[in-house]
C-alpha positions in Angstrom: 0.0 0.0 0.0 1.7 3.6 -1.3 0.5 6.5 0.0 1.8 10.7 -0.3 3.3 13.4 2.0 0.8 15.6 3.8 1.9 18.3 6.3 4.0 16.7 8.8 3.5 15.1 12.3 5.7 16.8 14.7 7.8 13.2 16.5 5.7 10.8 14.3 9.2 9.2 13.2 10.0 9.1 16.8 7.0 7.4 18.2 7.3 5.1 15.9 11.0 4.6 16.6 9.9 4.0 20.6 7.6 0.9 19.5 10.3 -0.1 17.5 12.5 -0.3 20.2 10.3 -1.6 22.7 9.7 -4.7 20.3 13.6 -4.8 19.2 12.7 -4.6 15.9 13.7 -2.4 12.7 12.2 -1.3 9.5 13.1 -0.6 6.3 11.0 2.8 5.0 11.0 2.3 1.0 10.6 6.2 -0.1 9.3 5.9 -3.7 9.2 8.8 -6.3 11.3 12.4 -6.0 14.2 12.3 -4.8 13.3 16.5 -3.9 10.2 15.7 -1.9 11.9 13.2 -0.3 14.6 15.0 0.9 12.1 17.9 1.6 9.8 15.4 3.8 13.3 14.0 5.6 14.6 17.1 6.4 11.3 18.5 8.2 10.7 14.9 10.4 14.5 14.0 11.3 14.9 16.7 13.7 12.3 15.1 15.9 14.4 12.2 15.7 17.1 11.3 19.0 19.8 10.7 16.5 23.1 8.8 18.3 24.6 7.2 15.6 23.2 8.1 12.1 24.4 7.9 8.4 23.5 9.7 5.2 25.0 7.6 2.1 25.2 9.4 -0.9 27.8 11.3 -3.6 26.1 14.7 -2.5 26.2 15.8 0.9 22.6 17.5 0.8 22.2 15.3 4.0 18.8 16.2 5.6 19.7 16.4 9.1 23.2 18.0 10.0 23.6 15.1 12.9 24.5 12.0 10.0 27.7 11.3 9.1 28.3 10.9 5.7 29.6 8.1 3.4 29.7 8.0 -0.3 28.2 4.0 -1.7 31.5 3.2 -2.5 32.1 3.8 1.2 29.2 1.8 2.7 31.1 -1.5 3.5 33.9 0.4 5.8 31.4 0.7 8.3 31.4 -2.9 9.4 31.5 -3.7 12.8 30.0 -0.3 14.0 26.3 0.3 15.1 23.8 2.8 13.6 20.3 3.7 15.0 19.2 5.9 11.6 20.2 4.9 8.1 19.0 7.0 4.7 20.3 5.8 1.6 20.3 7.7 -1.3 19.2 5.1 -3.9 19.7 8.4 -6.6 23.1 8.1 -5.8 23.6 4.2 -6.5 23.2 1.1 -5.0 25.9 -1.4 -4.8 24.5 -4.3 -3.5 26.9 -5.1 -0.8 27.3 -1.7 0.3 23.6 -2.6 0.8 23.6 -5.4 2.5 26.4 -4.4 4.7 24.5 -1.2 6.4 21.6 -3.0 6.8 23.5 -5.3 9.5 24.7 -1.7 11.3 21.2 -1.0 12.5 20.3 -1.6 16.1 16.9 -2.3 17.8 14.7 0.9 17.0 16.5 1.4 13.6 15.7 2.8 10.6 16.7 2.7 7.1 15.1 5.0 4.4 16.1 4.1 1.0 15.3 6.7 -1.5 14.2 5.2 -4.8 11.9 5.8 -8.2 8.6 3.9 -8.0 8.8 -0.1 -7.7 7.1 -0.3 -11.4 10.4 1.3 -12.8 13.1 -0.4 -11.2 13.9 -3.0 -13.9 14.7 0.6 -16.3 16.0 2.7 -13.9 19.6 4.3 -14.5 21.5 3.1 -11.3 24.9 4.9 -11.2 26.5 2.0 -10.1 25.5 0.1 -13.0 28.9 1.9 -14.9 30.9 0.7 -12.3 30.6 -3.0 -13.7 30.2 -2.0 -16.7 26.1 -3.2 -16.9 25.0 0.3 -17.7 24.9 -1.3 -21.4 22.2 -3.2 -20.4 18.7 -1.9 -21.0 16.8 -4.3 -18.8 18.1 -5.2 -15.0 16.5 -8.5 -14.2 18.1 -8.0 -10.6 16.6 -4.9 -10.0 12.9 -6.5 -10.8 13.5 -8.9 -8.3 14.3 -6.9 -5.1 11.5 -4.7 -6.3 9.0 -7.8 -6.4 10.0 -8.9 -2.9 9.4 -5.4 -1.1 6.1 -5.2 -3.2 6.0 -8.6 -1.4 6.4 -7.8 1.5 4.4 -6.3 4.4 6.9 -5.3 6.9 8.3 -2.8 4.4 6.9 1.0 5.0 6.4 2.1 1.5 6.3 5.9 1.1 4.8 7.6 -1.9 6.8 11.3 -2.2 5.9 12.1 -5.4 4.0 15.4 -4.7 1.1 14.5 -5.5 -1.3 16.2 -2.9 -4.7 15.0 -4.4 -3.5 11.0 -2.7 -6.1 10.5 0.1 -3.4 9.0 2.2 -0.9 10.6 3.4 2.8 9.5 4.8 1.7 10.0 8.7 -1.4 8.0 8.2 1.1 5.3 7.0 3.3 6.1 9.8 0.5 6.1 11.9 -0.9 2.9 10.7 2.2 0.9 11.3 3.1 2.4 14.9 -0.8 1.3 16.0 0.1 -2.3 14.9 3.2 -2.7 16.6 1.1 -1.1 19.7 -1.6 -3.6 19.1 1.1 -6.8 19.9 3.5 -4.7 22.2 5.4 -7.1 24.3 4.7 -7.1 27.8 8.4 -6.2 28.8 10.9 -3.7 26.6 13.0 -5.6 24.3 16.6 -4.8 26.1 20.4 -5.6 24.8 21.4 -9.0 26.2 24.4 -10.9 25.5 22.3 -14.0 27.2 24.0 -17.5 27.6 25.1 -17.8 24.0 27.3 -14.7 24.8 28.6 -15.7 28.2 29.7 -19.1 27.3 31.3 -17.3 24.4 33.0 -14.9 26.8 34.0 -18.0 29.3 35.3 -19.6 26.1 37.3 -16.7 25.2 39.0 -16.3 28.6 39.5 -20.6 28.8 41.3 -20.0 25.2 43.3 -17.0 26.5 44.8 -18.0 29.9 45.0 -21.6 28.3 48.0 -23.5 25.8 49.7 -22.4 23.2 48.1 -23.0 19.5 45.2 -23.8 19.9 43.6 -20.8 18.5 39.6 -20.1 18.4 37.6 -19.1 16.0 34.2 -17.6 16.3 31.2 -17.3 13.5 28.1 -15.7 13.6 25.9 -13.6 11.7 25.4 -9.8 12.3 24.0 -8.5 15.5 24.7 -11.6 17.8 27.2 -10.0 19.8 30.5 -11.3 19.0 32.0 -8.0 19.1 30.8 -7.5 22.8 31.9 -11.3 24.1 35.7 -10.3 22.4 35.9 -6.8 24.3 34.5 -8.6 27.7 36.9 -11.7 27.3 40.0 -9.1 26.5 38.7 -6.9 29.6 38.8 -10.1 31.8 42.1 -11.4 30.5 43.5 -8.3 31.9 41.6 -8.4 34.8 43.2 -12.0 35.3 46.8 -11.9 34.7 47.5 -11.1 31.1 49.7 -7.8 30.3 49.3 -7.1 26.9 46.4 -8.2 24.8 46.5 -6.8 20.9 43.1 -6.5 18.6 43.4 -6.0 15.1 40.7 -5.2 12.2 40.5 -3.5 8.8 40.3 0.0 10.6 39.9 1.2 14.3 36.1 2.4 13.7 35.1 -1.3 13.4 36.7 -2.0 16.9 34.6 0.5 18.6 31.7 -2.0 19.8 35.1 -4.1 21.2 36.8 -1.4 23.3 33.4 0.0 24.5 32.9 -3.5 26.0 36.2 -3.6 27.4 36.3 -0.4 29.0 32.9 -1.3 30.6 34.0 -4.1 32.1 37.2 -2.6 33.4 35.8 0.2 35.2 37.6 1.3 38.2 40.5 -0.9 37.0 40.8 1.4 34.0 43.6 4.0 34.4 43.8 5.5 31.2 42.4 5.7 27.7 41.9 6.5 24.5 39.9 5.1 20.9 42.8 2.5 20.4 43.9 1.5 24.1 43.0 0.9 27.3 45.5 0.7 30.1 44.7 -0.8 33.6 45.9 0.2 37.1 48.2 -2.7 37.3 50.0 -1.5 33.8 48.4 -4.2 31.6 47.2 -2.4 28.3 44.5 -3.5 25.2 45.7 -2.0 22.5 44.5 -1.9 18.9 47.0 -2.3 15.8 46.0 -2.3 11.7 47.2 -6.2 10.3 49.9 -4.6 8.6 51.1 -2.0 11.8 50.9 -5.5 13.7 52.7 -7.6 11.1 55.4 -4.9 10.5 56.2 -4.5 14.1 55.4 -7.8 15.8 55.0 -6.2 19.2 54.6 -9.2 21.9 51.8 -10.3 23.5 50.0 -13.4 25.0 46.8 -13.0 23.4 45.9 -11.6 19.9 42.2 -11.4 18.7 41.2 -10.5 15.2 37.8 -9.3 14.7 36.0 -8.9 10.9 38.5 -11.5 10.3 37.0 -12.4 6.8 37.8 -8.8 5.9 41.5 -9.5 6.3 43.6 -11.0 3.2 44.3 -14.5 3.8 47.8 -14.2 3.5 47.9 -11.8 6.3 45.8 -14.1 8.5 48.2 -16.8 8.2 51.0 -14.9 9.5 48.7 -13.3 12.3 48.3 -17.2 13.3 51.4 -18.1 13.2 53.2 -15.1 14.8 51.9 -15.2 17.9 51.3 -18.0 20.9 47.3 -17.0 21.8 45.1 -16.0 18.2 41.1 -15.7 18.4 39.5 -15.0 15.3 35.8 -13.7 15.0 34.0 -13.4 11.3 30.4 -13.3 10.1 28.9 -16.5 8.6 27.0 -15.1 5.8 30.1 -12.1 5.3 29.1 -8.8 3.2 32.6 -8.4 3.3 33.2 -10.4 -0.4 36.0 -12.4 1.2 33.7 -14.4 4.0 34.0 -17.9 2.0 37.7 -17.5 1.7 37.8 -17.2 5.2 35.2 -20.3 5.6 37.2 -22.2 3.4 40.7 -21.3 2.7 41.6 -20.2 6.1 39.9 -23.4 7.9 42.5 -25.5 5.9 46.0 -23.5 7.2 44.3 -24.0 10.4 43.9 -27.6 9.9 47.5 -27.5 8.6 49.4 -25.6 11.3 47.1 -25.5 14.1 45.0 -29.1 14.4 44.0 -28.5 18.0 41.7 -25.4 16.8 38.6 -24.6 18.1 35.1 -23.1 16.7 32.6 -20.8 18.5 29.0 -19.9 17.1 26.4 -17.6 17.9 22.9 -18.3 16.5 20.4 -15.6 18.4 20.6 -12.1 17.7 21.2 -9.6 20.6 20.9 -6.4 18.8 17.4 -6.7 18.0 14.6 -9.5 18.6 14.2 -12.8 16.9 11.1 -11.0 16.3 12.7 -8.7 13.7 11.6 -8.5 10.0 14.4 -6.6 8.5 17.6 -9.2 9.0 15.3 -11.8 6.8 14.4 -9.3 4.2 18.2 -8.2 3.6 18.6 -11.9 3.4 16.5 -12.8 1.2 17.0 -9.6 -1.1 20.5 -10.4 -1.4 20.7 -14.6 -0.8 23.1 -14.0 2.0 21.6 -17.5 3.4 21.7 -19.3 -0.1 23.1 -22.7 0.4 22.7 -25.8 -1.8 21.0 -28.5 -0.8 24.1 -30.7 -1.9 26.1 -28.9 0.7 23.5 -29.6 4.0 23.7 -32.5 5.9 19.7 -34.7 5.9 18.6 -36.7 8.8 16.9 -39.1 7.1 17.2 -40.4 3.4 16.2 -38.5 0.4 13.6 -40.1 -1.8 15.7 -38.1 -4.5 18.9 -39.8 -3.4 17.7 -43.3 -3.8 16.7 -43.1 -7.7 18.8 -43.7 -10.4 20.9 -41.1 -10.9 20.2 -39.1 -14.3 22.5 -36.0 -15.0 21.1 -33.3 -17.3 22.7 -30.7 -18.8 21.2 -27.1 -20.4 21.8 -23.8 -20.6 20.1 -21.8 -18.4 19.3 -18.4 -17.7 19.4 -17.2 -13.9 17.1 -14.0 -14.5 14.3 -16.5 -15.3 14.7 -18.8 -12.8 12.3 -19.8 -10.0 13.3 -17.9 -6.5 13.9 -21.1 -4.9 15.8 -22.3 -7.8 18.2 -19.3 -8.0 18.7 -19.7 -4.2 19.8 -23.2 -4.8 22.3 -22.7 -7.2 23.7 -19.1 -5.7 24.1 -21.1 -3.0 26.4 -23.5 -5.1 28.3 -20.5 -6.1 28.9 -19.8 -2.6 30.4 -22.4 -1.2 32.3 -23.6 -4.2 34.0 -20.0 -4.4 36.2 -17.6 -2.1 34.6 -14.5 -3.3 30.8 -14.9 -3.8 28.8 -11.6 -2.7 25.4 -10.1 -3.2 27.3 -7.9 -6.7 28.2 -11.4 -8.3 24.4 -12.1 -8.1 23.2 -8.7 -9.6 26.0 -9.6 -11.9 25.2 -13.0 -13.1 21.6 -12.3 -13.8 22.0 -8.6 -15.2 25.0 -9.1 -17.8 23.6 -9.0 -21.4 26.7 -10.7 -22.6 26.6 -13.8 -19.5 25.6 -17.3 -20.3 25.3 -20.1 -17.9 24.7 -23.8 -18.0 23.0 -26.1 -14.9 24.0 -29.7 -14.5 20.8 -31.4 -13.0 20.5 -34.6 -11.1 16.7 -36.0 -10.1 16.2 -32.5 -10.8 18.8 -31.0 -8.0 21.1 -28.7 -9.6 24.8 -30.4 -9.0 26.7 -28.2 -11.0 26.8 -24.5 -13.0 29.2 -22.8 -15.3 28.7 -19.3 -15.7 30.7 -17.4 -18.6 30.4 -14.2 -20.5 31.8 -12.8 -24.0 34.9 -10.3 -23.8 36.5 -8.2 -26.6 36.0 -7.5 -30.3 37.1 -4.0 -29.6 38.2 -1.7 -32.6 41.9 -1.8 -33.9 42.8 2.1 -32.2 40.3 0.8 -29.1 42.7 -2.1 -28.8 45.8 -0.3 -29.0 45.1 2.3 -26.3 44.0 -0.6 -23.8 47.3 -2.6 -25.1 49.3 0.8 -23.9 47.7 1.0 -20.9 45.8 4.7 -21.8 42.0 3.0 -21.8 40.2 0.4 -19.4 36.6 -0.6 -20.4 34.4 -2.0 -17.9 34.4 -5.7 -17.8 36.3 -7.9 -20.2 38.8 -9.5 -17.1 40.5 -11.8 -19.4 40.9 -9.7 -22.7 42.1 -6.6 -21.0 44.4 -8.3 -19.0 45.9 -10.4 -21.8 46.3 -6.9 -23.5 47.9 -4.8 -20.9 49.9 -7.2 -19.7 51.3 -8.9 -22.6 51.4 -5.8 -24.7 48.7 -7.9 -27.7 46.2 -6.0 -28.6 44.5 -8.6 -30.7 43.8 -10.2 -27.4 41.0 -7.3 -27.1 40.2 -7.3 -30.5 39.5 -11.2 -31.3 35.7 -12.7 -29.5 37.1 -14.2 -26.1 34.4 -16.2 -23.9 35.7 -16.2 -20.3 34.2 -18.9 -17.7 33.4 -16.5 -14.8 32.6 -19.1 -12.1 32.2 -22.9 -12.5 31.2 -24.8 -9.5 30.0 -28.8 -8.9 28.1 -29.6 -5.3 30.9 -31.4 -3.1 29.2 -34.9 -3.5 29.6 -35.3 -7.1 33.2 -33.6 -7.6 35.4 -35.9 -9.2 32.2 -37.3 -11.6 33.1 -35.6 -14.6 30.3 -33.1 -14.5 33.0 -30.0 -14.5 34.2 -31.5 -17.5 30.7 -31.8 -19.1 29.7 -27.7 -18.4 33.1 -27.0 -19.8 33.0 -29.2 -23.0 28.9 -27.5 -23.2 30.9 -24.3 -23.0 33.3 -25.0 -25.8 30.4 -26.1 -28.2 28.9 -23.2 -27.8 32.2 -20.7 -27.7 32.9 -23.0 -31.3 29.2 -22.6 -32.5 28.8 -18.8 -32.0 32.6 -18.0 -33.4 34.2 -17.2 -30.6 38.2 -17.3 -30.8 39.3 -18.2 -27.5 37.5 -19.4 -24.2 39.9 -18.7 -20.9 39.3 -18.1 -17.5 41.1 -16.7 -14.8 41.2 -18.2 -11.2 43.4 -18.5 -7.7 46.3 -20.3 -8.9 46.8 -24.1 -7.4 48.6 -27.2 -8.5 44.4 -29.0 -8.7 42.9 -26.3 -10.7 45.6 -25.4 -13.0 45.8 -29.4 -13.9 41.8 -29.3 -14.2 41.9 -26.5 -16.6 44.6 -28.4 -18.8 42.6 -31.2 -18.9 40.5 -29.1 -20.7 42.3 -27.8 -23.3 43.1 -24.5 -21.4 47.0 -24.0 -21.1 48.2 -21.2 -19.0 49.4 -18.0 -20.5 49.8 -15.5 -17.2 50.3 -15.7 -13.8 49.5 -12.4 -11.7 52.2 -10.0 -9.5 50.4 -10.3 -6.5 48.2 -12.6 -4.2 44.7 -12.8 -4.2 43.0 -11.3 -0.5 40.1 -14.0 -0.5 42.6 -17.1 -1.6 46.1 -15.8 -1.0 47.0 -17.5 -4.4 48.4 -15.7 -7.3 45.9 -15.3 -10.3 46.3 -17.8 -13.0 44.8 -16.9 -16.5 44.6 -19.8 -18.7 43.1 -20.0 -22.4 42.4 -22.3 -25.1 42.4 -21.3 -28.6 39.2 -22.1 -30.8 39.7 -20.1 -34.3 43.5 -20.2 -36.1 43.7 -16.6 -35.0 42.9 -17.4 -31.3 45.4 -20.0 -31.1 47.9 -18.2 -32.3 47.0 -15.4 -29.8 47.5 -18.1 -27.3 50.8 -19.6 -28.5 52.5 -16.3 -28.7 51.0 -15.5 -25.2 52.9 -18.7 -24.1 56.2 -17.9 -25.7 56.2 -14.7 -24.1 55.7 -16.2 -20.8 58.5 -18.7 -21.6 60.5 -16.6 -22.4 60.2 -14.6 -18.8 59.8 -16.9 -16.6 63.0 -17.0 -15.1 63.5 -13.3 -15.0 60.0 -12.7 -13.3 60.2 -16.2 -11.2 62.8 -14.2 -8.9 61.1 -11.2 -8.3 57.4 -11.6 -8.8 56.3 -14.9 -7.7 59.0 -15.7 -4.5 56.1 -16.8 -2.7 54.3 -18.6 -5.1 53.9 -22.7 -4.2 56.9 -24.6 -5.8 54.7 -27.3 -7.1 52.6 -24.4 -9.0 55.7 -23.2 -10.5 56.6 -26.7 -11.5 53.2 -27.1 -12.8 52.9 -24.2 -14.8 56.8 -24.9 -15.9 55.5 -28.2 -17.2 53.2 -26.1 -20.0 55.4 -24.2 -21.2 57.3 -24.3 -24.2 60.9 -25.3 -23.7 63.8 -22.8 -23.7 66.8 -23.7 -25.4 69.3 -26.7 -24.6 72.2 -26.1 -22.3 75.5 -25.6 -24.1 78.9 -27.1 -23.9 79.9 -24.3 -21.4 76.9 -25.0 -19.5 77.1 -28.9 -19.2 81.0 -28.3 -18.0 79.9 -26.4 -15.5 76.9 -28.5 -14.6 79.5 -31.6 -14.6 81.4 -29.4 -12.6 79.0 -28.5 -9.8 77.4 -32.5 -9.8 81.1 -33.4 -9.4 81.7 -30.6 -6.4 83.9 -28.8 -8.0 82.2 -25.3 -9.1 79.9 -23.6 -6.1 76.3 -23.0 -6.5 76.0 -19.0 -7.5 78.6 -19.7 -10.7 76.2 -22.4 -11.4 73.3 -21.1 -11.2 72.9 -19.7 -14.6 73.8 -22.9 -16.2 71.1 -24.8 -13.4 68.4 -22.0 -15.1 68.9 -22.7 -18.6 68.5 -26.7 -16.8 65.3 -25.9 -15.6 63.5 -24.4 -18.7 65.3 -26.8 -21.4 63.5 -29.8 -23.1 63.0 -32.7 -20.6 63.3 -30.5 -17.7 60.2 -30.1 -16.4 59.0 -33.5 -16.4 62.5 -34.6 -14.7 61.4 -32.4 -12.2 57.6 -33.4 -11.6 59.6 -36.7 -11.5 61.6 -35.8 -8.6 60.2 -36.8 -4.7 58.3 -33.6 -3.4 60.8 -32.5 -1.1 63.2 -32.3 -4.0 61.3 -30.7 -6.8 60.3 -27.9 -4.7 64.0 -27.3 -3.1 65.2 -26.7 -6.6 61.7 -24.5 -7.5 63.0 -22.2 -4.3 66.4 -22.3 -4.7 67.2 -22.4 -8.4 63.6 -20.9 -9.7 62.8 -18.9 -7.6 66.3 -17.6 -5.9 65.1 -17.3 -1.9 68.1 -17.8 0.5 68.9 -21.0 1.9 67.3 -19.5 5.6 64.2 -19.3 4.0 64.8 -23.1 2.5 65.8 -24.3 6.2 62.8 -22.4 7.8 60.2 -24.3 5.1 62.4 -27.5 6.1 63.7 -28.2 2.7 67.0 -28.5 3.8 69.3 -28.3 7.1 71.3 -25.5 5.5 73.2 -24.1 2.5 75.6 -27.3 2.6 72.9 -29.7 2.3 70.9 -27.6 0.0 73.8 -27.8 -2.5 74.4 -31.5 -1.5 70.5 -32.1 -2.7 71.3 -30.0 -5.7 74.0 -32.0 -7.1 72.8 -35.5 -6.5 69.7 -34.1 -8.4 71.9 -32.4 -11.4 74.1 -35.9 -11.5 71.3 -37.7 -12.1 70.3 -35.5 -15.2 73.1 -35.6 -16.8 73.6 -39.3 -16.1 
């Protein structure tokens, strides 16, 4: 029901804020039509409103009260981990979807979140701004868009504002207002809904203070969604580590600002113990401190201290979370299950397996009911359904009892299949896939998938259960002079990954210019990995890519050892391998391609020359951290330098016999590495073996770093290793 501004009700937001807050519940208010009359109508009511924490999100800073901060949309997500009691959202300004999804999790009991927006009827057409960002601006229908508009038009919680002037509408906003705030009234709970950790948080708390006065590596992790108080139980646990013995406890997050719910917790607890203070420390009577530190400030420094606790941990590049865990004795980690932050599943799954690696005796946490508002609330299972932050695939859940689906005979189907169309329990089913097969799966890879004019997807089905999904879309054909300037680095189009990429970094503009189709995400439900069914959306994808005259299909992914061999076994052979490490993964970006016309594979064989021919050059100063058994991988598909010499098989006699040292070797032990044979000699060679030479001779790290990753017990038994290996070559 839509209704129109009238003259205003002096405090009509706020006594509808009090029932609000009474029940522990929030509401979105949808404000549909001018973005003037809007603001006009905001800046009149606001006033009335007891603003503590408020936010105006938008390019412009008309805010309509002076009391909100502001952020621009590309802001929104730096304000995880703090708490706001008024959100308005300039929807004018653009919507990015986790910027979104991300703000709606700030809001505390009593909250509310305008979003300015056209009508509902003219989402699918409207002109987002953030639609260039992506590059889906081209695109004159947003099938993404019609879908969130469906679900508010859906849904009864949502307080839908008509502001588009039109004075002659019988209803006006307060009667709406009005309307809502007498139904709340009508099932007010007997007692005020209050903030409560309850005995979720206090085991939590007990948990964290057990983990924190207790052994060595055996770190904790905690996961729960927004609003359940995780935050709180870290700054109480911290507080009562000090209170108990500890001297120096660090926190660390993306920014100080999302710490702010920690140390207030902390400083509560300490009270009278508390000597001193400030937003980033806290320093007790007895000269034990808290103290907050940025990853990188902590990493750089490596002050000491018995406990470290990470909080909006998923936010954090994976790299940097390893050496977190592994610098220090004590190490808590606290994330959000369903994480706005884009890199929540690398955290779920990458980082789970270097704790499984390094720390084995690690413990999990998890809080399930909300303390920030009441189970009762409307708006946490609005935003997740808007967004599919809860999207899991029934593949992934564990049953109780047998599946009548299970227990027929398996039949696979394949088909290409278009998301936008898709039934809302069906899209939910195979997002979910998306997200939990990938590192970085967030509410913009959905508006993505089904908005893209030039995406196309295929579904693997089994007894009608979607198993697997390939999702690609169509790069390049840009003009000769367009080509040029993106080879030269002057131009970057929206989109096109792969092409542009290839371009820049190879200096080939036909890499832009020829029809690439590049595999955006493929994933196949845990169960049946291993069946062939990757293989099957892949092959599907190379008909097509063949059929519609495409000259290459690629993709570009974390690089591992499984993946890069999966790829090959495709066709695709790798062609670049990035400067620096992924945040969600922590693994270099691979690109690998596969040429379908004669023009795209000889775009792809000069691309692998060129990489041959600088691998050993870059190997050195680029990729020193990338996994020996990638390099040797990667090494084993490319083509093969030239043979060593005479002078170089002297010397390499030489060295094998002990009688040259390593360093006038080593340029002879390069040529080695990249010659014919050489790369299958060493995927021949016992693990421990293949990837001392990758380090030493690849790769150039010093022997310390060989002895600290146990390759060897030092630069004499490094070079030992080395000749037994180069005497067996040239045996």
């Amino acid at each position: 029901m839509a209704f129109t501004p009238d003259s205003p009700s002096p405090g009509a937001l706020q006594h509808l804020r009090a029932e609000l807050r009474h029940a522990g519940e929030r509401r979105l208010v949808l404000m549909e039509g001018d973005r003037s009359a809007a603001l006009r109508w905001l800046t009149t009511e606001l006033p009335f409103l007891t603003v503590d924490q408020g936010l105006w999100v938008s390019t412009r800073a008309d805010s309509p009260l002076l009391a909100l901060q502001l952020a621009t949309p590309a802001q929104a997500r730096t304000w995880l981990g703090r708490e706001l009691d008024l959100l308005v959202w300039d929807g004018f300004s653009g919507n990015p979807p986790d910027g979104l999804a991300a703000l709606a999790g700030t809001l505390t009991a009593g909250g509310l979140w305008f979003w300015l927006m056209p009508p509902l009827a003219q989402w699918g057409t409207f002109a987002d701004p953030d639609y260039a960002r992506t590059g889906l601006d081209q695109a004159s229908e947003h099938p993404f868009a019609e879908r969130l508009a469906k679900i508010l038009c859906d849904t009864p919680d949502v307080i839908r504002l008509d502001v588009s002037g039109d004075e002659s509408t019988n209803a006006t906003i307060n009667s709406e207002l009005g309307r809502v705030r007498n139904e709340l009234s009508r099932r007010r709970p007997a007692t005020a809904f209050c903030v409560s950790g309850g005995p979720e948080q206090d085991q939590l708390v007990q948990a964290l203070v057990r983990f924190g006065l207790g052994r060595r590596r055996r770190p904790l992790v905690v996961t729960a969604d927004r609003g359940r108080g995780k935050s709180a139980a870290l700054g109480l646990a911290a507080a009562e580590l000090l209170l108990q013995g500890r001297q120096r406890v660090l926190l660390t997050a993306p920014s100080a600002e999302q710490v702010a719910t920690v140390m207030a917790h902390a400083r509560e607890r300490l009270g009278a113990q508390l000597q001193s203070q400030s937003a980033t420390e806290l320093n007790t009577t007895s000269g034990a401190s808290l103290t907050f530190v940025l990853p990188q400030q902590l990493l750089a420094d490596k002050p000491a201290a018995e406990v470290v606790m990470v909080d909006e941990a998923a936010a954090i590049a994976a790299p940097l979370l390893q050496r977190i865990l592994l610098g220090w004795p004590r190490v808590a980690f606290a994330t959000t299950v369903h994480g706005y932050e884009g890199a929540g599943r690398g955290f779920a799954v990458r980082f789970r397996e270097q704790l499984d690696r390094y720390t084995p005796h690690w413990q999990e946490r998890t809080l399930s009911q909300p303390v920030r508002w009441a189970a009762s609330d409307p708006l946490e299972p609005l935003v997740f359904r808007l967004f599919l932050l809860a999207a899991e695939s029934q593949n992934n859940t564990q049953q109780q009892t047998p599946d009548p689906l299970l227990v027929l005979e398996p039949v696979l189907e394949l088909e290409r299949w278009q998301p936008a169309q898709a039934t809302e329990n069906d899209l939910a089913e195979a997002f979910g896939l998306l997200v939990n097969a990938h590192y970085r799966t967030t509410p913009a890879d959905l508006r993505q998938w089904l908005d893209d004019p030039a995406a196309v997807s295929w579904r693997a089905r089994i007894n009608g259960r979607t198993v697997g999904l390939l999702w690609a879309q169509g790069e390049g054909e840009f003009s000769a002079p367009l080509a040029q300037q993106v080879s030269l680095g002057q131009r970057r189009l929206r989109g096109h990954l792969l092409a542009q990429s290839l371009a820049l970094h190879a200096g080939l503009p036909q890499a832009v210019q020829q029809h690439g189709l590049r595999v955006t995400r493929i994933a196949v439900a845990a169960p049946q990995r291993r069946s062939g069914i990757g293989q099957r959306l892949v092959s599907a994808a190379k008909a097509y890519a063949k059929a519609e005259g495409f000259d290459y299909i690629g993709s570009s992914f974390g690089g591992t050892p499984a993946l890069l061999t999966f790829w090959q076994r495709q066709g695709l052979q790798p062609v670049r391998l990035g400067f620096s490490q992924e945040a969600s993964s922590g693994e270099y970006p691979l690109q690998a391609v596969c040429g379908l016309s004669a023009a795209g594979k000889r775009l792809v064989q000069d691309l692998q020359q060129r990489l041959g021919r600088h691998w050993l050059v870059l190997a050195g100063r680029q990729w020193v951290q990338c996994e020996p058994e990638l390099m040797a991988t990667v090494m084993r598909s490319l083509p093969a330098g030239p043979q060593p010499d005479a002078e170089d098989q002297r010397d390499l006699q030489y060295f094998a016999a002990g009688h040259r040292g390593f360093e006038l070797t080593l340029p002879a032990l390069q040529t080695l590495s990249r010659c014919v044979g050489a790369a299958d000699w060493l995927s021949a060679l016992p693990p421990v073996q293949c990837a001392l030479w990758c380090r030493a001779v690849v790769q150039g790290r010093s022997w310390a770093e060989l002895q600290r990753e146990n390759l060897c017990f030092g630069q004499r038994d490094a070079e030992r290793q080395l000749r037994f290996m180069v005497s067996g070559w040239c045996c």
